[in-house]
C-alpha positions as a Markdown table, in Angstrom:
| # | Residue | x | y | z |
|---|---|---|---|---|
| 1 | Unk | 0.0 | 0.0 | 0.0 |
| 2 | Unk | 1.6 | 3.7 | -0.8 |
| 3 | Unk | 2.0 | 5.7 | 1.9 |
| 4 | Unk | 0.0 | 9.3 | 2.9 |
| 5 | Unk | 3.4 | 10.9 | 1.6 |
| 6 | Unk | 2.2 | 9.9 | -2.3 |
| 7 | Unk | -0.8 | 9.2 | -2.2 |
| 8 | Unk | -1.5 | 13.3 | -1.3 |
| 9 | Unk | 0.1 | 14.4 | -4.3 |
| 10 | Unk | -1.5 | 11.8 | -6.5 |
| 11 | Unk | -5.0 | 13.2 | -5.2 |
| 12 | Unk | -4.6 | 16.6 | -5.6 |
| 13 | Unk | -3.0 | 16.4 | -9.3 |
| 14 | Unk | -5.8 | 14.1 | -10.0 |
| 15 | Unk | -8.2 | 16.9 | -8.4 |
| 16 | Unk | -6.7 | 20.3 | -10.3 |
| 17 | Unk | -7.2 | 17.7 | -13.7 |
| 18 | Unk | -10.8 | 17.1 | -12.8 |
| 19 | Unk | -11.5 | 20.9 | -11.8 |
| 20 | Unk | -10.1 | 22.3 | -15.4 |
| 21 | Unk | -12.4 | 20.6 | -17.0 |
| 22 | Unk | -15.2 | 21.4 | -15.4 |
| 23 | Unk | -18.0 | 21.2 | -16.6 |
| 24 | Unk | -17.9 | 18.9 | -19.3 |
| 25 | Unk | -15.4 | 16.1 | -18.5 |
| 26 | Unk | -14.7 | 13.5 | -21.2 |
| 27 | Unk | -14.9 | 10.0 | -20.5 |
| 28 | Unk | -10.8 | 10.1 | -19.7 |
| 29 | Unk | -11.0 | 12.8 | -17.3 |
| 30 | Unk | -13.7 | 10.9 | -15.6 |
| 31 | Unk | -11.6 | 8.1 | -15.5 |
| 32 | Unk | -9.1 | 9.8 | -13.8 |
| 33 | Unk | -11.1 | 11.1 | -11.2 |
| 34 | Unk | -12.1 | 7.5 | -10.4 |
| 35 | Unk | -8.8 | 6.4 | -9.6 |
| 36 | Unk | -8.3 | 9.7 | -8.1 |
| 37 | Unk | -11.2 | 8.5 | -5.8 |
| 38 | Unk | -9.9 | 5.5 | -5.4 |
| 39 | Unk | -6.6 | 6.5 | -4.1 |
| 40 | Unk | -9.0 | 8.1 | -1.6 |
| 41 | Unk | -10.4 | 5.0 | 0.1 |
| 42 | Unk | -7.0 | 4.0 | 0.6 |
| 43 | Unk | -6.1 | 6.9 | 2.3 |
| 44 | Unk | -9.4 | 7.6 | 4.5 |
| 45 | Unk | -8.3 | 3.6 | 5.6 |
| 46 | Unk | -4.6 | 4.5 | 6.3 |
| 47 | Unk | -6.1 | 6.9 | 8.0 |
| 48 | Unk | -7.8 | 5.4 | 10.6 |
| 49 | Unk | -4.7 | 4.4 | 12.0 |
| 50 | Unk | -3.5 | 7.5 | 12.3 |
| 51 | Unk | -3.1 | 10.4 | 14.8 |
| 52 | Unk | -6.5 | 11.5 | 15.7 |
| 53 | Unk | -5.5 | 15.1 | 15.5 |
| 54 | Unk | -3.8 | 14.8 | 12.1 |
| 55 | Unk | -6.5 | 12.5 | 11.0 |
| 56 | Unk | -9.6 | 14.5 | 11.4 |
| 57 | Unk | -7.8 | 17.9 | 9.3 |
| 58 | Unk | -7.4 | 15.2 | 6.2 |
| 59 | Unk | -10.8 | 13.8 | 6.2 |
| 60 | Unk | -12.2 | 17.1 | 6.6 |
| 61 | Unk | -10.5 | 18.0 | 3.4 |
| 62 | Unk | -11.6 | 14.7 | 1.8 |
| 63 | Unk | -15.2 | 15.4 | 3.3 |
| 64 | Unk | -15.3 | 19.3 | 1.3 |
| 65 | Unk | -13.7 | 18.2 | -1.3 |
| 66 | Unk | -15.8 | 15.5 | -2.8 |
| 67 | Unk | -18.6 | 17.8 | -2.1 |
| 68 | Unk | -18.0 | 19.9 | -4.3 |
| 69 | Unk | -18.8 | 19.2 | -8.5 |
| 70 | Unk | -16.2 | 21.5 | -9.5 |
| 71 | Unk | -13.7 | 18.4 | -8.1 |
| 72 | Unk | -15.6 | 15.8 | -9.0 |
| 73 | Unk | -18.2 | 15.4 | -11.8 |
| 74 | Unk | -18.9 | 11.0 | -11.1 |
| 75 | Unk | -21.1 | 10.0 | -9.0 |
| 76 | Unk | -18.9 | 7.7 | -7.2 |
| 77 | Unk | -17.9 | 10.5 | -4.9 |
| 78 | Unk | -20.7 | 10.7 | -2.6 |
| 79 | Unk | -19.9 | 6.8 | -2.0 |
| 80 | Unk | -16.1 | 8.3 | -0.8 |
| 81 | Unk | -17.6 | 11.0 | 0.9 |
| 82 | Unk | -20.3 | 9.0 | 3.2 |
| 83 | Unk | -16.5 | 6.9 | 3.9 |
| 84 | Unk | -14.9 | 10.3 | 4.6 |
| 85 | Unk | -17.9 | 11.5 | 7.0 |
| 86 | Unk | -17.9 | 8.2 | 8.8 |
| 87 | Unk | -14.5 | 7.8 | 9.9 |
| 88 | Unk | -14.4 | 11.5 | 10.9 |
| 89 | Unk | -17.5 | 11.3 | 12.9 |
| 90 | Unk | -16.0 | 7.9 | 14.4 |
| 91 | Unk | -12.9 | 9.9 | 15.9 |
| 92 | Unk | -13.7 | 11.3 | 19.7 |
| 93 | Unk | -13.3 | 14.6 | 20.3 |
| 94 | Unk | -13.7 | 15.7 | 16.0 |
| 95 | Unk | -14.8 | 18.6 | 16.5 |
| 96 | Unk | -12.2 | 19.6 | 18.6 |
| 97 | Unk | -9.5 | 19.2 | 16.9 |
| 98 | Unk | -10.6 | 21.5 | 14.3 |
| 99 | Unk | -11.4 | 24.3 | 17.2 |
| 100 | Unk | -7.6 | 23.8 | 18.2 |
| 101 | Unk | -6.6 | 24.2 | 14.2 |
| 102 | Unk | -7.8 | 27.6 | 13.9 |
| 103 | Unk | -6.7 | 29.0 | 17.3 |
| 104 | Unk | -3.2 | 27.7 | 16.2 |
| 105 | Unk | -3.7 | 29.7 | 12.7 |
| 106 | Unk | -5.0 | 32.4 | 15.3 |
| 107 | Unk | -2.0 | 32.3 | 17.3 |
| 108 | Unk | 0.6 | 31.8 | 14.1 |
| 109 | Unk | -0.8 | 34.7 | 12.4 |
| 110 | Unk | -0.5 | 36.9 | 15.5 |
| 111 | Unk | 3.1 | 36.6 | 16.5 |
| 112 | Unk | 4.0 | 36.9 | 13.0 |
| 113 | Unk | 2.4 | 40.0 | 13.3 |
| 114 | Unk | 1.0 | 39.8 | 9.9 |
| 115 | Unk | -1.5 | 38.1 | 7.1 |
| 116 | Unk | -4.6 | 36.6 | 8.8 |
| 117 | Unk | -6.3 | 32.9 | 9.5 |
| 118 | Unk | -9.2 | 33.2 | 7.1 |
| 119 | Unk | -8.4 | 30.7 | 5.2 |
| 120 | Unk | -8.2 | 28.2 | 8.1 |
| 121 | Unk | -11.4 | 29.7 | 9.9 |
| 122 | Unk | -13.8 | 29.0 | 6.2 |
| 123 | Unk | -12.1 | 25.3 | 5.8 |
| 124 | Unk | -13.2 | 24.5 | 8.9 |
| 125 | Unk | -17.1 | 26.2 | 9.0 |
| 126 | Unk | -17.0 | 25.1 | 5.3 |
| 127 | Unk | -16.4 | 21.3 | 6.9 |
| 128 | Unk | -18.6 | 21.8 | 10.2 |
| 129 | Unk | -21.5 | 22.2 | 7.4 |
| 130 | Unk | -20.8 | 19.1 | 6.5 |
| 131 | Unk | -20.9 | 17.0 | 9.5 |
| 132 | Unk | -24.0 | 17.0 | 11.7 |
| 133 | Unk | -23.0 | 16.1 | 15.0 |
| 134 | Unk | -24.0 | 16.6 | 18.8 |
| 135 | Unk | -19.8 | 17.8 | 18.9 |
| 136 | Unk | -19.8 | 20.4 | 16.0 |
| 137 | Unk | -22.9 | 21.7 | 17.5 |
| 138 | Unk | -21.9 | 21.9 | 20.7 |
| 139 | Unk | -18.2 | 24.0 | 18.9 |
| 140 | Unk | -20.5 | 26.0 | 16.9 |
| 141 | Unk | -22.6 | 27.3 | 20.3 |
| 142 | Unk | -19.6 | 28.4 | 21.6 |
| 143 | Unk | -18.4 | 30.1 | 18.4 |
| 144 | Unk | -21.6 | 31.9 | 18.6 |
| 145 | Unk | -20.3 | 34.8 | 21.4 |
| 146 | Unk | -17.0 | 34.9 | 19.3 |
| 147 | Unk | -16.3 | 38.3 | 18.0 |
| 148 | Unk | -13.0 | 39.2 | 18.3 |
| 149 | Unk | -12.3 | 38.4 | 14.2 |
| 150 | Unk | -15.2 | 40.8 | 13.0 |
| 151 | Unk | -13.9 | 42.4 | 9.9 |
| 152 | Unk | -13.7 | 46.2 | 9.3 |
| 153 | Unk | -16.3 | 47.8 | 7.8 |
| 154 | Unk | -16.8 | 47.8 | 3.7 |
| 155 | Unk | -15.2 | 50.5 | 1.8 |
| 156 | Unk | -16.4 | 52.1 | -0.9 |
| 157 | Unk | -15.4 | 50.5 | -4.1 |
| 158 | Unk | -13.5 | 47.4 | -2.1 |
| 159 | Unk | -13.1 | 44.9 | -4.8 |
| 160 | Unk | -12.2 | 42.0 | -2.4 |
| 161 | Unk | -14.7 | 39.9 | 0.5 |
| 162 | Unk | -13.4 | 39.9 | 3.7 |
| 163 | Unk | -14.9 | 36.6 | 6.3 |
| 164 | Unk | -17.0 | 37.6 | 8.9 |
| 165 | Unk | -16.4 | 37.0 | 12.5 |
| 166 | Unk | -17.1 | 33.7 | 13.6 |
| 167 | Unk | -19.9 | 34.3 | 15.7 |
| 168 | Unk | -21.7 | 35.1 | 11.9 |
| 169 | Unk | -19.9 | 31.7 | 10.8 |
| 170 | Unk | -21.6 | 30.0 | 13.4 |
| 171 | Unk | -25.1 | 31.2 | 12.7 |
| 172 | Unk | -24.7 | 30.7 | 8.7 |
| 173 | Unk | -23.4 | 27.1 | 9.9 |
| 174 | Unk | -26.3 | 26.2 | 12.1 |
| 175 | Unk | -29.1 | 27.1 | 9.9 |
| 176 | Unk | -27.6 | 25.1 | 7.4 |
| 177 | Unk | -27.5 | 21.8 | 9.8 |
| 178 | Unk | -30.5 | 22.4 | 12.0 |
| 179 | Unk | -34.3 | 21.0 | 10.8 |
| 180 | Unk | -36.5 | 23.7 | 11.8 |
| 181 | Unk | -33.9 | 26.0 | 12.5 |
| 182 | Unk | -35.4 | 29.4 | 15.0 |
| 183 | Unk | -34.0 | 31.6 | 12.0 |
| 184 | Unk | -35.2 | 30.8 | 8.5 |
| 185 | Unk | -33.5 | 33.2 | 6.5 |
| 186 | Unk | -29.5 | 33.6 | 5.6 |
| 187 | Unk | -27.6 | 36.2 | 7.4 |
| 188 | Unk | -28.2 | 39.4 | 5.5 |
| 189 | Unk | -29.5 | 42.7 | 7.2 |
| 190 | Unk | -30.5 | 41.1 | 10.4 |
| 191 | Unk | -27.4 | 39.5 | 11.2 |
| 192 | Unk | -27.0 | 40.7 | 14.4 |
| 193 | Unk | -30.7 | 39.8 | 15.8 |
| 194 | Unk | -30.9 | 36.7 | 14.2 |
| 195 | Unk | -27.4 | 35.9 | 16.1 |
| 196 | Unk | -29.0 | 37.1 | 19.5 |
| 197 | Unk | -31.7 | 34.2 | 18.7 |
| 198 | Unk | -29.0 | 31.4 | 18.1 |
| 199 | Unk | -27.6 | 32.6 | 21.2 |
| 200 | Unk | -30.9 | 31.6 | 22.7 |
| 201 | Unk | -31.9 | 28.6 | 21.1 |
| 202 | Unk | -28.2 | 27.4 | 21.6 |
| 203 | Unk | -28.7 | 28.6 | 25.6 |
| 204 | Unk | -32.0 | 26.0 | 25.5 |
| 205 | Unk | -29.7 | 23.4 | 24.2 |
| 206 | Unk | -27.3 | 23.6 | 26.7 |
| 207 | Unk | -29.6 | 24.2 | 29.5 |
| 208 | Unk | -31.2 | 20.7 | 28.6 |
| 209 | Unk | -34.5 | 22.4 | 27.9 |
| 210 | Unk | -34.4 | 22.0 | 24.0 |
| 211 | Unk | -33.8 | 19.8 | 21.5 |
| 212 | Unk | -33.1 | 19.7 | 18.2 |
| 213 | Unk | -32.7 | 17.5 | 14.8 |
| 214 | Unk | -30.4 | 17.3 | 12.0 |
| 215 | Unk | -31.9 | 18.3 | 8.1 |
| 216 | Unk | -32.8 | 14.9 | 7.0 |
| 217 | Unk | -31.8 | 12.7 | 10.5 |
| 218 | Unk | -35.4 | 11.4 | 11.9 |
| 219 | Unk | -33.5 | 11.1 | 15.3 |
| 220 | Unk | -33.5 | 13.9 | 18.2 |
| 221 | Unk | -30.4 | 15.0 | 19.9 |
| 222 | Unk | -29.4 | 16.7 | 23.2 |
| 223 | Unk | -25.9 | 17.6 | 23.7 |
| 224 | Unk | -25.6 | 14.4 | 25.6 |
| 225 | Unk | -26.1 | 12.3 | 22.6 |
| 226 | Unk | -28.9 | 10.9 | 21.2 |
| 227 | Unk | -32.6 | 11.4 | 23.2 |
| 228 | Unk | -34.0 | 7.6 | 23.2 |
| 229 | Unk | -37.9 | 7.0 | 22.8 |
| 230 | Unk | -40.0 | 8.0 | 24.7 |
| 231 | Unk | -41.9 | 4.9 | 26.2 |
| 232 | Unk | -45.7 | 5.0 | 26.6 |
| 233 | Unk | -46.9 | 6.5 | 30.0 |
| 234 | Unk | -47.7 | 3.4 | 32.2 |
| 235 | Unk | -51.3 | 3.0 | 32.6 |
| 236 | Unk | -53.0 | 4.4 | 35.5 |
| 237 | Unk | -53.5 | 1.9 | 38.7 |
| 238 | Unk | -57.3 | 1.1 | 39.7 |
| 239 | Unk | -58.0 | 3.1 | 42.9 |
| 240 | Unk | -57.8 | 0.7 | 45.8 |
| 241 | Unk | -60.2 | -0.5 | 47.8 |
| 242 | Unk | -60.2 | 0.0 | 51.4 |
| 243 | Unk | -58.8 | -3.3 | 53.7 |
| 244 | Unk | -61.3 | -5.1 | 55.5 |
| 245 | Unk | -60.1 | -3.8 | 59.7 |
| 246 | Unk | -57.9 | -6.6 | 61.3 |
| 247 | Unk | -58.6 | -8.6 | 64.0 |
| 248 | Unk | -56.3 | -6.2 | 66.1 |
| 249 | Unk | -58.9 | -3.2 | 65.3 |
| 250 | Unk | -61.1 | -5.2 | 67.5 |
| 251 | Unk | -58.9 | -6.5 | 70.5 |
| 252 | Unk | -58.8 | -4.3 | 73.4 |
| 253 | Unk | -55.9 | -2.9 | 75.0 |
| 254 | Unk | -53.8 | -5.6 | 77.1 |
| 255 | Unk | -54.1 | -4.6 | 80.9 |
| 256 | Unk | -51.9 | -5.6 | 83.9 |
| 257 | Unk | -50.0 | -7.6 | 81.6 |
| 258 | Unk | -52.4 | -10.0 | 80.9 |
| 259 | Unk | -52.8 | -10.4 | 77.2 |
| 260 | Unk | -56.1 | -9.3 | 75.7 |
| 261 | Unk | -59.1 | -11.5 | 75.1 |
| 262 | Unk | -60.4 | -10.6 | 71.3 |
| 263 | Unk | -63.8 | -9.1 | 71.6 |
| 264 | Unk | -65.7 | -10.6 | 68.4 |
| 265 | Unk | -67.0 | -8.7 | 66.2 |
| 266 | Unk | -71.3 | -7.3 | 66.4 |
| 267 | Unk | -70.6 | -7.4 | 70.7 |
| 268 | Unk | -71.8 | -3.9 | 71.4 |
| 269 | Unk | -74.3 | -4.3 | 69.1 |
| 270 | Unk | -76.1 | -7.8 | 71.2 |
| 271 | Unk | -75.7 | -6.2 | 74.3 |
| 272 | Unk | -77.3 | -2.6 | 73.1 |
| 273 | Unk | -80.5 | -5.5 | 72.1 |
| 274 | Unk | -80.6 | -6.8 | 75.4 |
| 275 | Unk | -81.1 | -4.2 | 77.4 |
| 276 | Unk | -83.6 | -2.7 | 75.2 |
| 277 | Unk | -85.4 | -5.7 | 75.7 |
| 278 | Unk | -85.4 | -6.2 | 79.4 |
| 279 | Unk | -86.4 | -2.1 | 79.3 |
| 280 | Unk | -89.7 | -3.3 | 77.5 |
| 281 | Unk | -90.6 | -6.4 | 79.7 |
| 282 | Unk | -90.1 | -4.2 | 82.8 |
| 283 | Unk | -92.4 | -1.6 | 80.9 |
| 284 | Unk | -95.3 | -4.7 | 80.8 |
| 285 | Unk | -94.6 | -5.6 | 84.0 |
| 286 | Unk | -95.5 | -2.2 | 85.7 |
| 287 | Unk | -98.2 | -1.7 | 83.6 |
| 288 | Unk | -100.3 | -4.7 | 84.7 |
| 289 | Unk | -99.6 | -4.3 | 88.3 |
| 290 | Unk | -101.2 | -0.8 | 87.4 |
| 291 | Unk | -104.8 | -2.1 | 86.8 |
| 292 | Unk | -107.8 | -2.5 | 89.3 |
């Protein structure tokens, strides 16, 4: 198997072919962008086994690059770039490593005193656009109260763009991952506001109080991963009905140690009888000793 070392150069002449001919490749130049694509496998395998860190910058590349049809015109690129996507979003921490890659441009560009890091700041938004998970959400949040790279103002008759700060980058970034997103425009005139409401909806999702989904993922996300089914409510229990009273309900109190003889039930009640009756033959009794 050829190493990273060649296999680079081999993909990125094969690439500069493909992209002069866009947009009508002839059946060679397609050929060549199949084994261009092919030398791609081989690398997204080799690197697997590579330095997370080092690993996650290449398949990022791989990832915008066969996105794009200026690169490649066949259609054997989305197969690559699902391989690309897959072994990026396999690596812990992805999303990191690309935070760290553009506050090392950051820091480069500052003690040099000179040039900028836009180019490294759009690779890796362009990329984050690309790969819908909870981890480049969570990085993109963040980004979101990032302003320290806000461009100067337009001039009058400035012939070049400039990239905004990366709190905009963020934004643009999440509305294009996010089904139902709370902004449904692009950043134009109400840039600001509609960044105030990804602040929000970003503070909802961190707070556990919101979820969200992924443009065309059926599954719902937290920033703790994946949010299982919900399983049906269990259903309510029958009320229950009251005990029949124990034997112990009617048992006196023990007294002088003795233990207590159990009174059976409907005693008060036979007793009550008696002496009503013993009332009324009392009653008869008077009455006939009454009479003459």
């Amino acid at each position: 198997m050829r190493p990273i070392s060649i296999l680079i150069p081999l993909l990125v002449v094969s690439c500069a072919f493909a992209q002069s001919s866009f947009p009508s490749p002839s059946e060679r130049e397609l050929d060549t962008q199949r084994e261009s694509l092919s030398l791609v496998r081989l690398l997204i395998e080799e690197l697997k086994s590579q330095d997370p860190s080092v690993a996650a910058l290449k398949l990022g590349e791989i990832l915008r690059k066969t996105a794009r049809q200026s690169i490649y015109q066949v259609e054997e690129r989305w197969e690559v770039h699902r391989q690309a996507k897959e072994a990026l979003l396999a690596i812990p921490g992805h999303a990191r490593y690309f935070v760290e890659y553009v506050a090392a441009a950051k820091a480069r560009t500052k003690a040099a005193g000179v040039g900028s890091h836009d180019t490294e700041r759009s690779r890796v938004f362009q990329t984050f656009k690309l790969l819908p998970s909870v981890e480049v959400v969570q990085a993109l949040g963040e980004y979101l109260e990032d302003d320290t790279d806000e461009p100067p103002p337009v001039q009058p008759h400035q012939d070049y763009s400039t990239t905004p700060a990366n709190s905009t980058l963020a934004a643009d970034t999440l509305l294009a991952l996010i089904e139902n997103p709370p902004v449904q425009a692009h950043l134009l005139a109400n840039r600001k506001a509609d960044i105030e409401t990804w602040k929000l909806w970003y503070a909802q999702v961190k707070a556990g109080t919101r979820t969200f989904k992924f443009k065309g993922d059926d599954k719902t996300y937290r920033l703790a991963g994946e949010v299982s089914a919900s399983p049906e409510p269990p259903p309510t229990p029958p009320i229950a009905e009251s005990p029949p009273p124990s034997p112990a309900e009617n048992t006196p109190p023990a007294t002088n140690g003795e233990p207590a003889v159990p009174r059976p039930p409907g005693l008060p009640l036979i007793l009550s009888l008696a002496v009503l009756a013993a009332a009324g033959v009392g009653l008869l009794i008077s009455k006939r000793k009454a009479k003459p």
